[in-house]
C-alpha positions in Angstrom: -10.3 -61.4 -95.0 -9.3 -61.5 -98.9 -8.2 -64.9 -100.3 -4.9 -63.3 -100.6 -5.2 -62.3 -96.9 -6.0 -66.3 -95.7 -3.4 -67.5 -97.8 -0.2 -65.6 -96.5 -1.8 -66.3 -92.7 -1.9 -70.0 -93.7 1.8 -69.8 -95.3 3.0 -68.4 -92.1 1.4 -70.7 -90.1 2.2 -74.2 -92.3 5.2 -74.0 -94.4 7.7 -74.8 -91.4 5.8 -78.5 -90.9 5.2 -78.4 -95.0 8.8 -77.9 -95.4 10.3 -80.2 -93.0 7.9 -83.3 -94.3 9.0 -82.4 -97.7 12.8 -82.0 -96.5 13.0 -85.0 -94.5 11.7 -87.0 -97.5 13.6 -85.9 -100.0 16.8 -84.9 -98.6 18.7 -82.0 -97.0 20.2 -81.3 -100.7 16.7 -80.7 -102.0 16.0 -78.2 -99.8 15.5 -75.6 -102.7 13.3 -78.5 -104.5 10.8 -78.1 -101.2 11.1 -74.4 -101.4 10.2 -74.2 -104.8 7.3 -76.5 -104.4 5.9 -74.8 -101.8 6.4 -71.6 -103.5 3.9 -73.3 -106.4 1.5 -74.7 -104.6 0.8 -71.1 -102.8 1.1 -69.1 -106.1 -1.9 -71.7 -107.4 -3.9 -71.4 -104.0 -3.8 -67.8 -105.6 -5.3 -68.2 -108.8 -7.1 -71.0 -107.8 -9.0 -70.5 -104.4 -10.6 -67.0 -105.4 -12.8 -68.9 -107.9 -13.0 -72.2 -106.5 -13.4 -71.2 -102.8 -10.8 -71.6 -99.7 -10.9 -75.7 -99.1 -12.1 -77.2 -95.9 -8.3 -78.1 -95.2 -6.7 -75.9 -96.6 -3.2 -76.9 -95.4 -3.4 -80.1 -96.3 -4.5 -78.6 -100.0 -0.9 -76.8 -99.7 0.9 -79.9 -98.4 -1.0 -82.3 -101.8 0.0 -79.6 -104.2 3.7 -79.1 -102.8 3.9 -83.0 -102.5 3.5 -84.1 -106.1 4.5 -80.9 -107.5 7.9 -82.5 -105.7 7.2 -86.1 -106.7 6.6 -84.5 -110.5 10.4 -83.1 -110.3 11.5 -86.3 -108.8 10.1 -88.7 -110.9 11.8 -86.4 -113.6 14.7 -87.3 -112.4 14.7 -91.1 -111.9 14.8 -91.4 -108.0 11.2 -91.9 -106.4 11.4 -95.5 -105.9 13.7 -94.6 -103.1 11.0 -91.6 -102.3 7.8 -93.0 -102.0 7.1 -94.8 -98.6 8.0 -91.5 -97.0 5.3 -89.6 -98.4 2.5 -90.5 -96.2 -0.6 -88.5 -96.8 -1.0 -87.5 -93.1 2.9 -86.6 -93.4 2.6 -83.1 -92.1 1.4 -83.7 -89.1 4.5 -85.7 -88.3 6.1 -83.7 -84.7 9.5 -85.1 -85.6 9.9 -84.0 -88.6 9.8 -80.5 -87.7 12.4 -81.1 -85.0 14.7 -82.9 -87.5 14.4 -79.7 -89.9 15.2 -77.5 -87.1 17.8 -78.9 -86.2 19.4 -79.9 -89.6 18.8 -75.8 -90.0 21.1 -76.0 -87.0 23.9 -77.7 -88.2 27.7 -77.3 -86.4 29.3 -77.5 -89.6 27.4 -74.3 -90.6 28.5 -70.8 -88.6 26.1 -69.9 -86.3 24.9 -67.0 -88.0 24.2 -68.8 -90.7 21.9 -71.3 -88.9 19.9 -68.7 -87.5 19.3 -67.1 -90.8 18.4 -70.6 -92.4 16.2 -72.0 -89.4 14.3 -68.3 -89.6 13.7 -68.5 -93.4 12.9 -72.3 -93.6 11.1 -73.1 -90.4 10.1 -69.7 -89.9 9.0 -68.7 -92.8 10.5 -65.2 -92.7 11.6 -62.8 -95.5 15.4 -61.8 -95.9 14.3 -58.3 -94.3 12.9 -59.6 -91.7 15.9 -62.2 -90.9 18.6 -58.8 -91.8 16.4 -56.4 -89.1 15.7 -59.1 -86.5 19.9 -59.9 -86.6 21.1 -56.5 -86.9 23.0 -57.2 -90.2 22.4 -56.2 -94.1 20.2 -57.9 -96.4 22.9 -58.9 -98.8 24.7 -60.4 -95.9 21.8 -62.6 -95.2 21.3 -63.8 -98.7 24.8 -64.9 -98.8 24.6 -66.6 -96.0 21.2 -68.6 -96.9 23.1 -69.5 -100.5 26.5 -70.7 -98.7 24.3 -72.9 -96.0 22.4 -74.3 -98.8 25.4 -75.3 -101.2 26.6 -76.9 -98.0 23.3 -79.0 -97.9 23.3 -79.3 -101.3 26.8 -81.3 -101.2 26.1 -82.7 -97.5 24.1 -85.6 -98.2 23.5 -84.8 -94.3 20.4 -87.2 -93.0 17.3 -84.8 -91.9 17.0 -86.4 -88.3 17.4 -85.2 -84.9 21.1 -85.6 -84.1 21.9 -88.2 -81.1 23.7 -85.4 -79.1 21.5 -82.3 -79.3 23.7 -79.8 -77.1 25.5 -78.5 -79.9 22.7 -77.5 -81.9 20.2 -76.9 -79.2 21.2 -73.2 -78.2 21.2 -72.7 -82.1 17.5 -73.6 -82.0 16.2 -71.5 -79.1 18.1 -68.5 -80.3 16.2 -68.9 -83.5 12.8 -69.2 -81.9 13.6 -66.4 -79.3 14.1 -64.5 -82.7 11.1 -66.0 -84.4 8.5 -64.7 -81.8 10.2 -60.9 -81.3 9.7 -60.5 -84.6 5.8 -61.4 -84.5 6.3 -59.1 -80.8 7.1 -55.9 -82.7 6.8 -56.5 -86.6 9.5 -54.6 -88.3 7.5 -54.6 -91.6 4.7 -54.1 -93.4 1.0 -52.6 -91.8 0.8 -54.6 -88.7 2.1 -53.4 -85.3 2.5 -57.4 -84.3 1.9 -60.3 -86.0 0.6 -63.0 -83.7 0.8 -65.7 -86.2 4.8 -65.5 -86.1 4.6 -65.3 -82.0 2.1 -68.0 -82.1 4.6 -70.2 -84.1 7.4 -69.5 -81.9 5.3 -70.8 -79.0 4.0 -73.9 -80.9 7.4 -74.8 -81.7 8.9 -74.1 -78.5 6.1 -76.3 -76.7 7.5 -79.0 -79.6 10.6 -79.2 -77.6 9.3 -79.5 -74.4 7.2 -82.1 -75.4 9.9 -84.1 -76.7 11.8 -86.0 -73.6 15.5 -85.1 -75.5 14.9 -81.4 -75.2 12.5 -81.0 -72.7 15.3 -78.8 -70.4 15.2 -75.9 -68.1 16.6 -73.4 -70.8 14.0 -74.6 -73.0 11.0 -74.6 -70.4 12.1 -71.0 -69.6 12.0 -69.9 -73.2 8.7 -71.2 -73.1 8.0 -69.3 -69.9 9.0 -65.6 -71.7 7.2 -66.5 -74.5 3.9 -67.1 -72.9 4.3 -63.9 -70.9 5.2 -61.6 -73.4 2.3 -63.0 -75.4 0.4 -61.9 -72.5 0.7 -58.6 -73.9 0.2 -58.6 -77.5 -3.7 -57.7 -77.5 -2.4 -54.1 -76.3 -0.1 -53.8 -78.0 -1.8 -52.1 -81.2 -0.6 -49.1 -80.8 2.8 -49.9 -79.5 2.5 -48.0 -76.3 5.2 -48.6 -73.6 4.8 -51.6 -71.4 3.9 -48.6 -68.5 1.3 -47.3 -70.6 -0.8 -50.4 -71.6 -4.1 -51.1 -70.9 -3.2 -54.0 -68.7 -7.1 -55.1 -68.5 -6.7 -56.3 -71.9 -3.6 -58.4 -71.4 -4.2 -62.0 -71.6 -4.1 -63.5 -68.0 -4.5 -66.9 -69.0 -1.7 -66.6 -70.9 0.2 -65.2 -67.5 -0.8 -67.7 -65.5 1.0 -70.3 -67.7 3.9 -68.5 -68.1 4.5 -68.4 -64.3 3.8 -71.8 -64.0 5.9 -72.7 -66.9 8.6 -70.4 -65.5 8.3 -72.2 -62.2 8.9 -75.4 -63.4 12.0 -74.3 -65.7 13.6 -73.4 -62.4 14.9 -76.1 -61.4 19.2 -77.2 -60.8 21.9 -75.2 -61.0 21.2 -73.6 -64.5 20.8 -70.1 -65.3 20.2 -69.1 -68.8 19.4 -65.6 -70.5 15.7 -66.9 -70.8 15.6 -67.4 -67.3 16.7 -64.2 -66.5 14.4 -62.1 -69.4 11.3 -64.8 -67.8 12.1 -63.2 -64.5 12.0 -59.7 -66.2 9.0 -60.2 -67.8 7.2 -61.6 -64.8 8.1 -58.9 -63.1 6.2 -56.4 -65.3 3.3 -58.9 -64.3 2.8 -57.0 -61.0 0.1 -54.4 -60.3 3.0 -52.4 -59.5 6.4 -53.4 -61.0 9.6 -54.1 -58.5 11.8 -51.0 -61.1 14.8 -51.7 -58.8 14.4 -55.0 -59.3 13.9 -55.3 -63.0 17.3 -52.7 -62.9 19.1 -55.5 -61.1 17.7 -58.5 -63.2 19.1 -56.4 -66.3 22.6 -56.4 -64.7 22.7 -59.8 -64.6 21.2 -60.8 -68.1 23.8 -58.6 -69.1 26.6 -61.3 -67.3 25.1 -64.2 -69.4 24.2 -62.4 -72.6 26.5 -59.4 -72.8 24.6 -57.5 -76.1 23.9 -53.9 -76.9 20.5 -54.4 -77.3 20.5 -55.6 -73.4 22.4 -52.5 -72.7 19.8 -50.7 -74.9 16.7 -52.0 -72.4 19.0 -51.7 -69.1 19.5 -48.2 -69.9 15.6 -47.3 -70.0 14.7 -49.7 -66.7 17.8 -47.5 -65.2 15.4 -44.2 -66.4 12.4 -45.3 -64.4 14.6 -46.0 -61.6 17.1 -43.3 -61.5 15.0 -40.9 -63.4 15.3 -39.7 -67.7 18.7 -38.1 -67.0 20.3 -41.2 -66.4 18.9 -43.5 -69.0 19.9 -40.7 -72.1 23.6 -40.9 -70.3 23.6 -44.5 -70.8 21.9 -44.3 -74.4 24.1 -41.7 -75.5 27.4 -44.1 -74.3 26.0 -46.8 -76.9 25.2 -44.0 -79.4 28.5 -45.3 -80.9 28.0 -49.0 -80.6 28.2 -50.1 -84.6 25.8 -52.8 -83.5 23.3 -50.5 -83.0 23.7 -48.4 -86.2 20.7 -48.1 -88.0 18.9 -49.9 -84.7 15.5 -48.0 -84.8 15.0 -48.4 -80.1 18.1 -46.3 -80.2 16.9 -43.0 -81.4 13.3 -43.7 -80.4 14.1 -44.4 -76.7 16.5 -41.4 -76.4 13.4 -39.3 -78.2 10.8 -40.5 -75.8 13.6 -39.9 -72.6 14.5 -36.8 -73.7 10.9 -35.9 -73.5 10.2 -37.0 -70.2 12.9 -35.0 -69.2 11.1 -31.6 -70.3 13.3 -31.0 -73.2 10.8 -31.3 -76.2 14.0 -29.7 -78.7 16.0 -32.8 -78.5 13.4 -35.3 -78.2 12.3 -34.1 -81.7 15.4 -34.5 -83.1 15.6 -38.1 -82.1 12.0 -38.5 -83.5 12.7 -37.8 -86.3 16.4 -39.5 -86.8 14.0 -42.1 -86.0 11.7 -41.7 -88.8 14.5 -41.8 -91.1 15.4 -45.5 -90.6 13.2 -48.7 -91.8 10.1 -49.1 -89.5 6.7 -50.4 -90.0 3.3 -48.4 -90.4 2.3 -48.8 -87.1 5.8 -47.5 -85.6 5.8 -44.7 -88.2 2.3 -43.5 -87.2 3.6 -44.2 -83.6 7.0 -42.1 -84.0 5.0 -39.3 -85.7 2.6 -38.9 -83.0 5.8 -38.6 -80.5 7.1 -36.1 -82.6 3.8 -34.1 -83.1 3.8 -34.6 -78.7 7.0 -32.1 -79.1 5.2 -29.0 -79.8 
């Protein structure tokens, strides 16, 4: 792998815990300060590592650099004696600092889009395309909404800690890791068809909250549960093949037998969450052969607790392999008008891929290529293309 290559994987996988040592020393206004910092220390690791060599700890080289490249700026302007004791050198291995960023990300004061967007970019580390494709929104819109959230920290003073009473920002966090690790599921950009490193972070964090006795919940255990599952799948997932056209033998069954024992534990009092519900889902595809009516059923009900189109989207093709192609392109063409799902690339792709199992290889190429119009990755390009070339 190039320098440049070990760098981005080790950006991905540190600045969350970089940036929420750095926040919760300095402040929830100087959250651009800890951005910017970071920002330096990984341009340097550029220039500097493909001469010097990658360092044995690498992220703690990141975490130095970021540090007094902060503590420079601060002492600048006059207020590191207040600073100083926080910056411990073994700071960013500090587990509560990351839950105190998430959930200052997660603020009530802030509209909830807008704490998804910020917990995504700061703790996540993901792009604004990435946030604007993963939340079915523009680009502009989620720059605006990163620059209002951090004026608001800016002019806060709000204390980087996790709150007393966590139920208000709690559902704000797992919606944001749920997020986190679909976009590492099926990347939306760039040359990879998934990038474990964002899945893998999802999971780490995730496992944060259940290790914590203040969050450690049935939603948040069930979360856990779907993530380990659907992680399951990721090494065959290279080529983006339908989940009924994997090569199950290289699914992870470690990971599997985790997630059901993760799941089992989540189940337990009267709650029923949307995790629970897409756990259930996902266990089910665990089977040698799949219950399809009963994956159809579990659908109908994630659609009572998270009414979406994107749940409509996926009940519409588990209604195909039940009821057969006809009636999934019925159902997809309903939600053809659904301005939620304008631009949505599973829309056009699904109806493509129906359309062809339904011996109609006209219309399936038009939807192939509608498809191919929109913003995709390389891998779902290739992927699409092939479809298309299936048509005849």
């Amino acid at each position: 792998m190039t320098t440049a290559g070990v760098v981005e994987r080790l950006f991905r996988q540190s600045a969350g815990p970089i940036l929420a040592t750095l926040t919760r020393a300095f402040g929830a206004d100087r959250l651009d300060l800890a951005e910017d910092c970071l920002a330096d220390a990984v341009e340097l690791a550029l220039r500097v590592w493909p001469v010097s060599g990658v360092p044995a700890n690498p992220r703690g080289w990141l975490f130095r650099v970021a540090r007094n490249r902060a503590l420079d700026v601060v002492r600048r302007e006059r207020t590191l004696r207040t600073k100083l004791p926080l910056l411990a050198e073994a700071g960013e291995e500090a587990r509560d600092d990351e839950l105190a960023l998430m959930f200052l990300c997660c603020h009530p004061a802030l509209p909830r889009a807008s704490q998804v967007a910020l917990t995504l970019k700061i703790v996540g580390g993901l792009g604004v395309r990435e946030i604007a494709t993963a939340l079915l929104t523009k680009e502009p819109t989620v720059a605006q909404r990163l620059v209002r959230a951090k004026k608001w920290f800016r002019e806060s003073g709000e204390a980087v800690e996790v709150p007393e009473v966590l139920e208000s920002r709690l559902d704000s966090v797992l919606d944001v890791l749920y997020l986190l690790f679909n976009e590492g599921y099926q990347a939306t950009t760039g040359e990879l068809a998934v990038r474990c490193e964002l899945s893998a972070e999802a999971i780490r964090l995730t496992r944060l909250l259940t290790a914590d006795a203040r969050t450690d919940l049935p939603r948040v255990r069930a979360l856990l549960a779907l993530e380990l599952l659907q992680a399951s799948r990721l090494p065959a997932r290279d080529e983006l093949l339908p989940i009924d056209e994997q090569d199950r033998t290289r699914w992870d069954t470690a990971l599997v037998r985790e997630g059901a024992q993760v799941f089992e534990t989540s189940c337990t009092g009267p709650e029923l969450s949307a995790f629970h519900v897409e756990a259930a889902i996902a266990l089910c595809h665990t089977a040698v052969t799949p219950d399809r009516p009963r994956i159809l059923a579990l659908y109908d009900d994630l659609l009572v607790v998270r009414p979406s189109a994107v749940v409509r989207l996926n009940r519409a093709i588990a209604l195909a392999l039940v009821d057969g192609p006809g009636a999934g392109i019925a159902e997809l063409e309903r939600l053809a008008g659904d301005p939620a799902l304008a631009g949505h690339l599973p829309l056009p792709a699904a109806l493509g891929a129906l359309h062809l199992r339904a011996g109609d290889p006209a219309a399936a190429a038009r939807y192939f290529r509608r498809a191919l119009t929109l913003p995709c990755s390389g891998p779902q390009r290739r992927f699409l293309a092939r479809r298309l070339a299936a048509c005849g």
